[in-house]
ROKE-127976 format. One line per 10 residues: number of its first residue (from 1); for each residue x, y, z of C-alpha. Coordinates in Angstrom, 3 decimals, padded with zeros to 6 digits. Each point is the difference from the previous one (the first is absolute). Layout:
N
NUM	X/Y/Z  ...
***
This chain:
185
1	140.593/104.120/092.642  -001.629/-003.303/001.290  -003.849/000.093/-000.637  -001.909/000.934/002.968  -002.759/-002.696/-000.340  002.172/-003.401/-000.385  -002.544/-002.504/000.852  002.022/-001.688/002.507  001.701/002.850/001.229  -003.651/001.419/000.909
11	-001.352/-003.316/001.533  002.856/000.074/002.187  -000.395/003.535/000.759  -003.505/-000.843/000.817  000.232/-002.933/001.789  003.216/-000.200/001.996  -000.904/-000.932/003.587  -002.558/-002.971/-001.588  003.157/-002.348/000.250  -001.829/-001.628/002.844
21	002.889/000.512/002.838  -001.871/002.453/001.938  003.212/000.782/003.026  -001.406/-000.235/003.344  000.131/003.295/001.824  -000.960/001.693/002.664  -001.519/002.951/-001.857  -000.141/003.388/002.278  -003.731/001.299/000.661  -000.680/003.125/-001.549
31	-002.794/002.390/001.781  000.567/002.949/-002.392  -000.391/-000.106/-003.804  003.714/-000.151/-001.346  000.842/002.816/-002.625  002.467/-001.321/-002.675  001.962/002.590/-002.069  001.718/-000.482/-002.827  002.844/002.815/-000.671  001.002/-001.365/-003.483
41	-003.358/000.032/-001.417  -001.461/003.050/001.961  -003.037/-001.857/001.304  -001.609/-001.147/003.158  -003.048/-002.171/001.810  -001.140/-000.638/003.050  -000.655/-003.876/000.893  -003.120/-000.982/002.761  000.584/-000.803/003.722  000.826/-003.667/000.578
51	002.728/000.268/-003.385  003.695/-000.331/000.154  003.204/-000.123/-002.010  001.292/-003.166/-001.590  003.558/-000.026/000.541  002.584/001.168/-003.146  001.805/-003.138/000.806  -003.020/-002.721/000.702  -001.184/001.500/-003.347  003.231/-000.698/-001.635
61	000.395/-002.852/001.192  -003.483/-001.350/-001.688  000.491/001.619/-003.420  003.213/-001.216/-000.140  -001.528/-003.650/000.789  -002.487/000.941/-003.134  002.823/000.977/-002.206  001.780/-003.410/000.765  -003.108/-002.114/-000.772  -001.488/002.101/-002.832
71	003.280/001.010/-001.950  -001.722/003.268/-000.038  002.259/003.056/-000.020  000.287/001.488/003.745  -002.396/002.318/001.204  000.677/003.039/002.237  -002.649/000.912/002.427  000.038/003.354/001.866  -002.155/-000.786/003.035  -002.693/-002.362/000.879
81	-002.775/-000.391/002.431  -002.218/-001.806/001.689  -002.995/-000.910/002.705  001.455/-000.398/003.089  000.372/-003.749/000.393  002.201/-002.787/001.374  001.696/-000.751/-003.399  001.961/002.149/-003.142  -002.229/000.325/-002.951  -003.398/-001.411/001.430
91	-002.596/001.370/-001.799  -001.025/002.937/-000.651  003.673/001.425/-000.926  001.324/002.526/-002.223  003.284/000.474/-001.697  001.159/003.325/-001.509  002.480/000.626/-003.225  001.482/002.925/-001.880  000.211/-000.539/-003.786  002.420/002.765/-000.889
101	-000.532/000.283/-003.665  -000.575/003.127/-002.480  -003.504/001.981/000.826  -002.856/-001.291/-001.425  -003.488/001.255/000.385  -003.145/-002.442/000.740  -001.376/-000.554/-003.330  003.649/-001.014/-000.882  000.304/-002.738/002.971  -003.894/-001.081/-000.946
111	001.438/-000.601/-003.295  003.135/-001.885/000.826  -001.439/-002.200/002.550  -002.786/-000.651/-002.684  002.614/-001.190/-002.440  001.752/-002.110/002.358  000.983/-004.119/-000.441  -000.985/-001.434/003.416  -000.004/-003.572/-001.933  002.868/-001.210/001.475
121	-000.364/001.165/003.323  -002.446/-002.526/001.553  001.714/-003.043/-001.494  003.353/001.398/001.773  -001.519/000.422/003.368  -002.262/-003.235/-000.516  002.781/-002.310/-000.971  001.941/001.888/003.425  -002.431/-000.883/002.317  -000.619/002.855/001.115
131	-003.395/000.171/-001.007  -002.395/-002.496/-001.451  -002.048/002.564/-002.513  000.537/003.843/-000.994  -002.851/001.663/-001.351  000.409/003.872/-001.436  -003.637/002.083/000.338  -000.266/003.331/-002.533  001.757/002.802/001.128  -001.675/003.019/000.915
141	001.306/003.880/-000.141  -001.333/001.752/003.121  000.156/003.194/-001.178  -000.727/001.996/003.448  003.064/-001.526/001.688  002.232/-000.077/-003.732  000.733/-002.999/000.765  -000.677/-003.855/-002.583  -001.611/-002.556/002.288  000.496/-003.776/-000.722
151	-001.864/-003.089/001.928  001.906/-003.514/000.309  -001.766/-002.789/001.257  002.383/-003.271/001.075  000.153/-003.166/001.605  002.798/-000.325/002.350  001.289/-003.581/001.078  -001.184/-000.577/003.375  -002.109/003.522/000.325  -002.255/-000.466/-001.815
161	-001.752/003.126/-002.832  001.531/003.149/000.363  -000.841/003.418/-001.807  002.296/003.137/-000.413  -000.024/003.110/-001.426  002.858/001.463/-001.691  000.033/003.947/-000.166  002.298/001.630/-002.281  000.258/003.857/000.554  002.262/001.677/-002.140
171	001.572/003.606/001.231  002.752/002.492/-000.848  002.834/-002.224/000.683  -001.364/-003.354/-000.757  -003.024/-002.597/001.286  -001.030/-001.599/003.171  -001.094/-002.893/-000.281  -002.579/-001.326/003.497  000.179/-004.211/-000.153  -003.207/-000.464/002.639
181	-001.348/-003.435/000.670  -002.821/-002.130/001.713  -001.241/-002.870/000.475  -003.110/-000.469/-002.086  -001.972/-001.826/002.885
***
């Protein structure tokens, strides 16, 4: 079984739609908080007013564009979402994955995660162009919503600093992982 915490793999995972091609769009206004259910993983949320869904294919079309220029293994992202705006992935955006892979409690992904290479990881997206700098904070468990919490700060070519926030929730049938990102300013 490939390790769940490649360092590339996890930057790409993490920082798909920062390939700097945001699609132009006409994104449809949403008045009503959108609920997004996931059947596979038995889970749901509700997003604010004013969010809507990224395209499957405008965010395939991006990861596949960070796959090409990262040689990072492809990524597969469930949903994604968004402030309503003119423009695919302006920020703030999130992108959703399932990581199907044998149950593991908390402590057990703290531990992982903890023990994980990311040395390689900026250098790859660095020498991609993708982004100028990577920089990993401490993850955090938040034990109220079971899930590990880990900050990202970045510098994106022609955006400017960006920070994330990569939640990894692990459940009966495997973890969801919640890619959300900002600009800093």
């Amino acid at each position: 079984m490939r390790s769940f915490f490649s360092p590339v793999g996890f930057l790409a995972a993490g920082f798909l739609a920062l390939v700097l091609f945001p699609l132009a769009a006409e994104t449809a206004a949403a008045d009503e908080p959108l609920t997004y259910e996931s059947t596979d993983l038995h889970y749901s949320f509700k997003l604010p007013a004013g969010w809507v869904a990224i395209p499957k294919a405008a965010i395939d079309n991006v990861q596949g564009e960070v796959a090409r220029r990262t040689g990072a293994p492809a990524q597969v992202f469930v949903a994604g979402f968004q402030k309503q705006a003119e423009r695919y992935f302006s920020y703030p955006y999130l992108l959703i994955q399932h990581r199907l892979v044998e149950r593991m409690g908390l402590d057990e992904l703290f531990e992982k995660a903890r023990h994980a290479d990311m040395s390689g990881a900026d250098k790859a997206f660095r020498n991609s162009g993708v982004v100028n700098s990577v920089s990993f904070g401490q993850s955090t468990v938040d034990e109220a919503h079971r899930a590990m919490i880990s900050k990202v700060s970045l510098d994106v070519p022609g955006i400017g600093p960006v920070e994330g926030l990569v939640a990894l929730i692990p459940g009966r049938d495997g973890i969801v992982q919640i890619n959300f990102y900002s600009r800093a300013d």
